[in-house]
C-alpha positions in Angstrom: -6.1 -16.7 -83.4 -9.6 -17.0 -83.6 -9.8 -20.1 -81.3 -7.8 -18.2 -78.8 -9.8 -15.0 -78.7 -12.9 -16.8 -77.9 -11.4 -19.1 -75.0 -10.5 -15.5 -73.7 -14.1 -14.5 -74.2 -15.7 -17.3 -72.4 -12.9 -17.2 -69.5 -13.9 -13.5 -69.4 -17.6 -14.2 -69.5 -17.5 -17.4 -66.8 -15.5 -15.5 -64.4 -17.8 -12.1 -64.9 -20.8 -14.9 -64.2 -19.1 -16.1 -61.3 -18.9 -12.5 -59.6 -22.5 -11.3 -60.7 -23.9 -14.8 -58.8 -22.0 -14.3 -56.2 -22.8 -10.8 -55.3 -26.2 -11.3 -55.7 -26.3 -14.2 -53.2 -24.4 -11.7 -50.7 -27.1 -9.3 -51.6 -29.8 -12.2 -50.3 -27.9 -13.4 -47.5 -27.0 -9.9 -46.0 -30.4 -7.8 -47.2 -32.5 -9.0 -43.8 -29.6 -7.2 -41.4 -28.7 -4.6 -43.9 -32.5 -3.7 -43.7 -32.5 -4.0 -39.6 -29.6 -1.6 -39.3 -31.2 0.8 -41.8 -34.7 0.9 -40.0 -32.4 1.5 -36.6 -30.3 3.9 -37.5 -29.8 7.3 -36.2 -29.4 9.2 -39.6 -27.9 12.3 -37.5 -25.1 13.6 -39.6 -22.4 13.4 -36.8 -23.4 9.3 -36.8 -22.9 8.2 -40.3 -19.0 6.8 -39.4 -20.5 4.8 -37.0 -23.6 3.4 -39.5 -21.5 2.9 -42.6 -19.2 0.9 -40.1 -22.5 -1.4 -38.9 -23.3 -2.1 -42.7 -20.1 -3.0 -43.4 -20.0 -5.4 -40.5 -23.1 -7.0 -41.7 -21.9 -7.6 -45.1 -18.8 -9.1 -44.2 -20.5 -11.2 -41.5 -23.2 -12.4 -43.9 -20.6 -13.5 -46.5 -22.4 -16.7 -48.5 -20.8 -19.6 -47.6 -18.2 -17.8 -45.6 -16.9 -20.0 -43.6 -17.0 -22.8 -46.6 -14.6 -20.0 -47.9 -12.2 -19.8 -44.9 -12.4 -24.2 -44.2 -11.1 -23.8 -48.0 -8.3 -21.4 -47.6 -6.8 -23.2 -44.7 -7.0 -26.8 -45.8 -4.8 -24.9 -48.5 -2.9 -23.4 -45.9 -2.1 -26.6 -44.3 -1.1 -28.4 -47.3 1.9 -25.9 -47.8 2.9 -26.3 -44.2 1.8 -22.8 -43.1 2.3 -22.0 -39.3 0.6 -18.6 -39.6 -2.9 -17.5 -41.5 -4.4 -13.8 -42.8 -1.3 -11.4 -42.1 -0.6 -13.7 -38.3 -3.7 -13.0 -37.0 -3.5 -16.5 -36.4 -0.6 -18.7 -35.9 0.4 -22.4 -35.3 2.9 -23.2 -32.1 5.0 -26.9 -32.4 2.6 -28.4 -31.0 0.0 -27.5 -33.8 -1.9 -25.4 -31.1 -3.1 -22.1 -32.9 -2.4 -18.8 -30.9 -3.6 -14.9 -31.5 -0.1 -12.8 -32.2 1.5 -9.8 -33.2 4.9 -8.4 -33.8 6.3 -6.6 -30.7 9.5 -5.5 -29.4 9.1 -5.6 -25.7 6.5 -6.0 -23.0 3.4 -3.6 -23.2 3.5 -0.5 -20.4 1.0 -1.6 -17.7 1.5 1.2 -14.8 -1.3 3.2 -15.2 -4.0 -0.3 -15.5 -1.8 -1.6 -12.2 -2.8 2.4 -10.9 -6.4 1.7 -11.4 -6.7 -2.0 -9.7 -4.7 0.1 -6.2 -7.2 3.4 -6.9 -10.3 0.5 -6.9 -8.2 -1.2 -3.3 -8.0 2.4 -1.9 -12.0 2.4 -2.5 -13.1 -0.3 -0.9 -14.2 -1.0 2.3 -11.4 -1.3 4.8 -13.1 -4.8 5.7 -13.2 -6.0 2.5 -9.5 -7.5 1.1 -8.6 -7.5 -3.0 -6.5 -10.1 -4.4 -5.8 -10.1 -8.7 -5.9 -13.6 -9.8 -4.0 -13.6 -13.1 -4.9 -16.6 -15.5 -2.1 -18.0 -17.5 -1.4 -17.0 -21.4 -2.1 -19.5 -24.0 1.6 -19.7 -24.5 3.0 -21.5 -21.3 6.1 -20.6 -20.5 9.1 -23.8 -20.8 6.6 -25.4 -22.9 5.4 -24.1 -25.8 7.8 -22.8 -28.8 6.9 -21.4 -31.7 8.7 -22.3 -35.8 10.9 -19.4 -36.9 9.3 -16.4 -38.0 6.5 -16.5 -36.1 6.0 -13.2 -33.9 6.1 -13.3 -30.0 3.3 -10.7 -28.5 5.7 -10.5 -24.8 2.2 -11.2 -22.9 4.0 -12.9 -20.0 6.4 -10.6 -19.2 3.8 -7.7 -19.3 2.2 -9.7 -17.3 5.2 -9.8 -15.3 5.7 -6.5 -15.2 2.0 -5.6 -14.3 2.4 -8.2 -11.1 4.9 -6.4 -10.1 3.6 -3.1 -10.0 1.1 -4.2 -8.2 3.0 -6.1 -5.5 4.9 -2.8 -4.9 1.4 -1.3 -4.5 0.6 -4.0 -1.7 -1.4 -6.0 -3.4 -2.3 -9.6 -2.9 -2.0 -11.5 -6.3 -1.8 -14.7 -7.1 0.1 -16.0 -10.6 -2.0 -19.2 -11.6 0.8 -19.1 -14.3 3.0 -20.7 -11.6 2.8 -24.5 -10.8 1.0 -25.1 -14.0 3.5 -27.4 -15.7 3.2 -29.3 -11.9 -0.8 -29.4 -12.2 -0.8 -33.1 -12.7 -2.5 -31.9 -16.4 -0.2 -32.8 -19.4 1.2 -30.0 -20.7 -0.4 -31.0 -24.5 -4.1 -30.6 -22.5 -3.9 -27.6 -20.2 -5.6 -25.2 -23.7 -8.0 -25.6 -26.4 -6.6 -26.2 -29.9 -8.6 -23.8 -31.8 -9.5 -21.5 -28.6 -7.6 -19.2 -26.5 -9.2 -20.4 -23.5 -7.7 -23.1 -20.5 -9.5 -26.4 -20.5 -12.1 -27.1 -18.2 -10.3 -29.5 -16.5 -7.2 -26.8 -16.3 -10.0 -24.2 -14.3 -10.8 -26.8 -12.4 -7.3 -27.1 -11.3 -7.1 -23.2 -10.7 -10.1 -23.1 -8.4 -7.9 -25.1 -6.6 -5.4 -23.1 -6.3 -7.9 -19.9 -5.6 -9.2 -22.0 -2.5 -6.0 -22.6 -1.0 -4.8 -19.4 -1.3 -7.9 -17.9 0.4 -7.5 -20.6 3.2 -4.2 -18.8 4.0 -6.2 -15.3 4.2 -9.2 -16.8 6.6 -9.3 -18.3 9.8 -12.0 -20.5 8.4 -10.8 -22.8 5.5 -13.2 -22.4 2.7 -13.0 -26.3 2.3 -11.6 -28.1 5.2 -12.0 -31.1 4.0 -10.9 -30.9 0.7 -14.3 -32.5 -1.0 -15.5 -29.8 -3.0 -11.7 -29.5 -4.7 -11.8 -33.1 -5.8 -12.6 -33.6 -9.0 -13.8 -37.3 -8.4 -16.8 -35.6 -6.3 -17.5 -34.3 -9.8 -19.1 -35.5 -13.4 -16.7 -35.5 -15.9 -18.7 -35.6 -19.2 -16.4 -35.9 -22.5 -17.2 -35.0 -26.2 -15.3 -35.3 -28.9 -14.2 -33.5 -31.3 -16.9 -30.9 -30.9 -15.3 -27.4 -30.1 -14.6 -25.3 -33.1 -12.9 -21.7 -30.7 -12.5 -18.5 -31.5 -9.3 -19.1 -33.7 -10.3 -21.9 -35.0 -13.5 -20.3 -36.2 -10.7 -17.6 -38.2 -8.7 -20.5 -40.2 -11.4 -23.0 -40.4 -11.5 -26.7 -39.1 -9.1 -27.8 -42.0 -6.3 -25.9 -40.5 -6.2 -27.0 -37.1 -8.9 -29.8 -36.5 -11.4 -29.6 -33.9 -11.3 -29.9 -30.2 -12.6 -32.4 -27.7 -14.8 -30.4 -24.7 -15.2 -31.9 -21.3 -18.2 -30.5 -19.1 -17.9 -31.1 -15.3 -20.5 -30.1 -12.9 -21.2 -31.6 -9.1 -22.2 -35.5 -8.1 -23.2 -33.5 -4.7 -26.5 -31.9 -3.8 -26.2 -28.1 -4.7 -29.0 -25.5 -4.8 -28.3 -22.0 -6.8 -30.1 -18.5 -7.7 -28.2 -17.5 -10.6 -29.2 -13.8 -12.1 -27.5 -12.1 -15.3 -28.3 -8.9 -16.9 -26.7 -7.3 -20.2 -27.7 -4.4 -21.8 -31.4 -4.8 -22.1 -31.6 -9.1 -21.6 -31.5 -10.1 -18.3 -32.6 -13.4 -16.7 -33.0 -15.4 -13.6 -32.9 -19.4 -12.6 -33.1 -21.6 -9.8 -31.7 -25.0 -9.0 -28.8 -27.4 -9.0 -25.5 -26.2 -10.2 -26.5 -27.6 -13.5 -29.5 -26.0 -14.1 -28.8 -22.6 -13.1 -25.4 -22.6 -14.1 -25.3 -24.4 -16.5 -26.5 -24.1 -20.5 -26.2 -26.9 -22.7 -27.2 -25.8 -25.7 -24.0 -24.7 -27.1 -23.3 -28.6 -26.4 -26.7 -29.6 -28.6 -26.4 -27.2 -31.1 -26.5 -28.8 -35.0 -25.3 -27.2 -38.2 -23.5 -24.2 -36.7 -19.9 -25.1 -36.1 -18.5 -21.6 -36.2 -21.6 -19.7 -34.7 -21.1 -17.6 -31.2 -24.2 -19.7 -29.8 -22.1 -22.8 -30.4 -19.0 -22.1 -28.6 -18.7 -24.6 -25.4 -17.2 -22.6 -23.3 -19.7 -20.4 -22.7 -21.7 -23.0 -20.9 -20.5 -21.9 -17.6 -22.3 -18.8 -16.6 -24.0 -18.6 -19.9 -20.9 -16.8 -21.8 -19.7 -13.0 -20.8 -22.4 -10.7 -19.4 -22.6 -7.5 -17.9 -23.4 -8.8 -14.3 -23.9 -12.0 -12.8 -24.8 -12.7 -9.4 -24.9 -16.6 -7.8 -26.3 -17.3 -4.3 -25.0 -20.6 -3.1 -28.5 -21.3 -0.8 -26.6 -24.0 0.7 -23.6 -22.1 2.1 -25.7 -18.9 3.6 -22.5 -18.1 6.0 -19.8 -18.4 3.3 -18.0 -15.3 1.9 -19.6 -12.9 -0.7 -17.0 -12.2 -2.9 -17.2 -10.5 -6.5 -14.9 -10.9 -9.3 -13.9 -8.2 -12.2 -13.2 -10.5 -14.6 -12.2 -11.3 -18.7 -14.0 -14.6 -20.3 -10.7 -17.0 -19.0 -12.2 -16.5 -15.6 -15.9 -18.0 -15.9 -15.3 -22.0 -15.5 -12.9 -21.4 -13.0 -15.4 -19.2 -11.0 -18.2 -21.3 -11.8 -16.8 -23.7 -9.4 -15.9 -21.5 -6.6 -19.4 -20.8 -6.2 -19.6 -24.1 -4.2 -17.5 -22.8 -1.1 -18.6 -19.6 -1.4 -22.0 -18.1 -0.4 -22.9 -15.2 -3.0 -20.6 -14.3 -6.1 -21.5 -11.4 -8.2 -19.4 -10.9 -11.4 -18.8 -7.9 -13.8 -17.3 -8.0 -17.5 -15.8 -4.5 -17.5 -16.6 -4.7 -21.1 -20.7 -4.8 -20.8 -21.4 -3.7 -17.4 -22.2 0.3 -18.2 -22.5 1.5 -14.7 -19.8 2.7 -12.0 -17.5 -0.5 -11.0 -16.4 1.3 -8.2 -19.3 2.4 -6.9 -21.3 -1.3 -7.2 -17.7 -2.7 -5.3 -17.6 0.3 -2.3 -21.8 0.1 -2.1 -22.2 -3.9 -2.0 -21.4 -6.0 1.1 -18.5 -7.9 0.0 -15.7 -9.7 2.0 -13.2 -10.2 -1.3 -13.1 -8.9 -4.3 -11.3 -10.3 -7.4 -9.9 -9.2 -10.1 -8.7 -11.5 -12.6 -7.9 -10.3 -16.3 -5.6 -12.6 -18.7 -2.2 -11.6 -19.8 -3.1 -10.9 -23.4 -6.3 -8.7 -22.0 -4.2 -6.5 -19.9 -5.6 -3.4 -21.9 -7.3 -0.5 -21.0 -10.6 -1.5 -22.2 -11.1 -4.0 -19.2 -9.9 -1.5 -16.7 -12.6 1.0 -16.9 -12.2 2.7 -13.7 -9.7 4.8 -10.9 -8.2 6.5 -14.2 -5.8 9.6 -12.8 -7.8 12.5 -14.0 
């Protein structure tokens, strides 16, 4: 009785040990932003809800050894065959390819975003045409499947449904979900793994597709001769296994492995202004599509697999900002065209900056001023607007709400 009351003592004692460490290496890890939100804050009574919810995001972002912590739990995950990690957030497909779900019951109700994109139309100038440009969802339709159990989130048919109400509205669209399967792109390589992102090579394919569709709106063909749509009059750089995405970054690399990245920028001559501003950071380069484009440090990055500076895909345009404007100085007569857009969108309109002349862009979710207005007070011959199917929520259509 003895023996067993002490094994219960030290179990009690080693696993009290364990905690106390622990917290106190949180304490060290998370006291430098804890302190920097605390010397920030605004300590006005009606904004404590929103500082108690910044110190708890710092905390929980400044874990120790966090993401040691989620590699662990799914490896363990993957040894029992789970297709699904924390509550679905993040599921498996067949294929192995993770996805972001929920449980629904039907398509989402789009009318009133669809309302907004034909109040922005009606706002324009009558010169200036309006085409949405809606990327395709992570799950491709007569492709990918999902194990039983695992939710369906009905993003294509909203998307459906939201296509529609627009066409009724009269207005151009154009469904990259459509020939997809027929890209020439196995099916297996048209996403990421561990991201909810297309492949490169898959927005390649879709500027493609933008360029012929705008050949059949404009006398002039944007690219007669069918040069600056071929990807062999383009580098093709591979790395492998070197992309840890968004959802891989939520189940660790254990669960799903890691993803090769390709990077593909022009053989030919180019010459670029590139400008971006967000919030308070703003910056501005000059040169060849690579370097003004272009930022390879997410590709040279060491020892932070799962930070946000180290996600590839934001090597096009670097990442989602505010506003972005490109001046192609080599095609001074092209169109000047601006895109409202979600993060699927950047690649892909990367490389329609080579046809075009000037291309400003606008993340509705960082850009604080009047879409609107910038659209109706800017000389524009096209605007874009090109949200996924899984963002078709009212957070990226800020504007032309019914009052």
């Amino acid at each position: 009785m003895h023996n067993f009351l002490a094994k219960k003592r030290i179990t009690a004692f080693l696993f009290i040990l364990v905690l106390v460490t622990l917290s106190v290496l949180n304490m060290i890890q998370s006291f430098g932003p804890i302190k920097q939100t605390l010397a920030s804050g605004d300590y006005d009574i009606s904004e404590t809800k929103g500082l108690i919810h910044q110190l708890d995001a710092d905390i929980n972002e400044h874990v120790f050894e966090k993401f040691g912590f989620v590699e662990a739990y799914g490896y363990l995950q993957s040894l029992m065959w789970k297709n699904e990690e924390n509550n679905f957030e993040v599921v498996k497909d067949m294929e192995g390819k993770l996805h972001y779900t929920y449980f629904a019951t039907g398509p989402t109700y789009t009318k009133d975003l669809s309302d907004r994109v034909a109040a922005l139309g009606a706002n324009l100038d009558p010169q200036t045409k309006l085409t949405y440009v809606m990327t395709p969802d992570k799950y491709v339709r007569g492709y990918t499947t999902f194990p039983d159990g695992i939710p369906y989130n009905y993003n294509n048919e909203t998307a459906d449904g939201f296509l529609a109400n627009l066409k009724q509205d009269g207005i151009d669209t154009l469904d990259l979900r459509e020939g997809l399967l027929e890209s020439g792109i196995p099916a297996k390589d048209l996403f990421f793994t561990t991201d909810h992102h297309w492949k490169i090579k898959t927005a390649f394919w879709a500027f493609g597709q933008l360029v012929n569709h705008l050949d059949g709106m404009y006398a002039k063909p944007l690219d007669p001769d069918h040069y600056y749509t071929d990807i062999h009059n383009y580098n093709v750089i591979p790395y492998e296994g070197i992309f840890i995405g968004s959802q891989g970054r939520k189940a660790g690399k254990y669960f799903a492995g890691a993803d090769d990245f390709d990077l593909i920028y022009p053989k030919f001559k180019t010459n670029y202004s590139f400008y971006f501003k967000t919030g308070e950071t703003e910056a501005a380069l000059n040169g060849r599509f690579e370097d003004a484009l272009l930022t390879t440090y997410p590709l040279n990055v060491q020892g932070a697999t799962y930070d946000l500076t180290a996600d590839k895909y934001f090597t096009y345009l670097y990442g989602n900002q505010g506003i972005v404007h490109v001046v192609n100085k080599d095609n001074p007569d092209g169109l000047k065209v601006m895109f409202i857009k979600d993060s699927l969108a950047v690649p892909m309109i990367s490389f329609l900056s080579t046809v075009v002349s000037e291309i400003y862009v606008i993340d509705p979710r960082y850009y604080t001023e009047d879409i609107m207005d910038f659209a109706s007070n800017t000389e524009l011959d096209h605007v874009f607007v090109s949200i996924s199917p899984q963002d078709l929520v009212e957070e990226f259509f800020p504007y032309g709400a019914k009052d």
